[in-house]
C-alpha positions as CSV (number, residue, x, y, z in Angstrom):
1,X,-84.9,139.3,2.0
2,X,-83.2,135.6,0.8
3,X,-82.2,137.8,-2.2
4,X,-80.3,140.9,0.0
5,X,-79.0,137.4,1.9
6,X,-77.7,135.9,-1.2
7,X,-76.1,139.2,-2.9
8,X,-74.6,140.5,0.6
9,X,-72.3,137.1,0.2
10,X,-71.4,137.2,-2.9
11,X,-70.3,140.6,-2.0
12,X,-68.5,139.6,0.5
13,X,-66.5,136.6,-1.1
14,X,-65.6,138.7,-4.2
15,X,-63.9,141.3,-1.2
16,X,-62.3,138.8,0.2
17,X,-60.4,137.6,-2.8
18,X,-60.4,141.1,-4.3
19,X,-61.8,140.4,-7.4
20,X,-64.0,143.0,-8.9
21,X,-67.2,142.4,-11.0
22,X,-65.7,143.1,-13.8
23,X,-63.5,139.6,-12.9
24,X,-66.0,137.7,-11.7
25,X,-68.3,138.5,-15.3
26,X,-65.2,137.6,-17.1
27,X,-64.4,134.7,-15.3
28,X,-68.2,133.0,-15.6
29,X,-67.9,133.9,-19.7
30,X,-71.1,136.2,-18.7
31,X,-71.5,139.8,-19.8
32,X,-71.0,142.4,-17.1
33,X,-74.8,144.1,-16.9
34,X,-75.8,140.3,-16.0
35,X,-73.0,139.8,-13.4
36,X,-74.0,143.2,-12.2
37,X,-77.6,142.4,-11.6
38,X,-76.7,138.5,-10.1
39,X,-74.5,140.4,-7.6
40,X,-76.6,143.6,-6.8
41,X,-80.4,141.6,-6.4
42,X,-81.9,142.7,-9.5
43,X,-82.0,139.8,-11.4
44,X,-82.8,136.4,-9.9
45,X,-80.1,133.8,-10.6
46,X,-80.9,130.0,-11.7
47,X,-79.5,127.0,-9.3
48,X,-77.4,126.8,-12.2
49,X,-76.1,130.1,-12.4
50,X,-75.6,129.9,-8.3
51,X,-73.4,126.6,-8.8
52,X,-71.5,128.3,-11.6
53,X,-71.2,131.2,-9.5
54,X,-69.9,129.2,-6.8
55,X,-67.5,127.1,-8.9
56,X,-66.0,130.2,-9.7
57,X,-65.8,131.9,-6.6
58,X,-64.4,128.3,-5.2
59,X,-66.7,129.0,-2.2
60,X,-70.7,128.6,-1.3
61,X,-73.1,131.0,-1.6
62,X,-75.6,129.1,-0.5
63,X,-75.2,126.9,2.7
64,X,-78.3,124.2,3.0
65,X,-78.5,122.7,6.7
């Protein structure tokens, strides 16, 4: 569920600055099968990828309360 959560967002931020996966992969320096699994659930992503990620994106993915 956390997962669909977590993917639906990144989703959604990549939309909103209309970046494809194809950008994002080439913008983390990652190949695109492993951005494509990060973004679609298949793969679970280390806090380290997630801050990458985020640093990248310039927004959270992950709120903590």
């Amino acid at each position: 569920m956390k997962q669909e959560l977590i993917s639906k967002r990144i989703k959604e931020i990549l939309a909103n600055n209309g970046w494809t996966l194809t950008e994002l992969a080439y913008k983390m320096d990652a190949d695109l099968a492993s951005a494509s699994r990060w973004v679609n659930g298949k793969q679970n992503m280390t806090i380290k990828t997630i801050e990458r990620m985020e640093y990248t994106l310039g927004e959270e993915i992950i709120s903590v309360l």
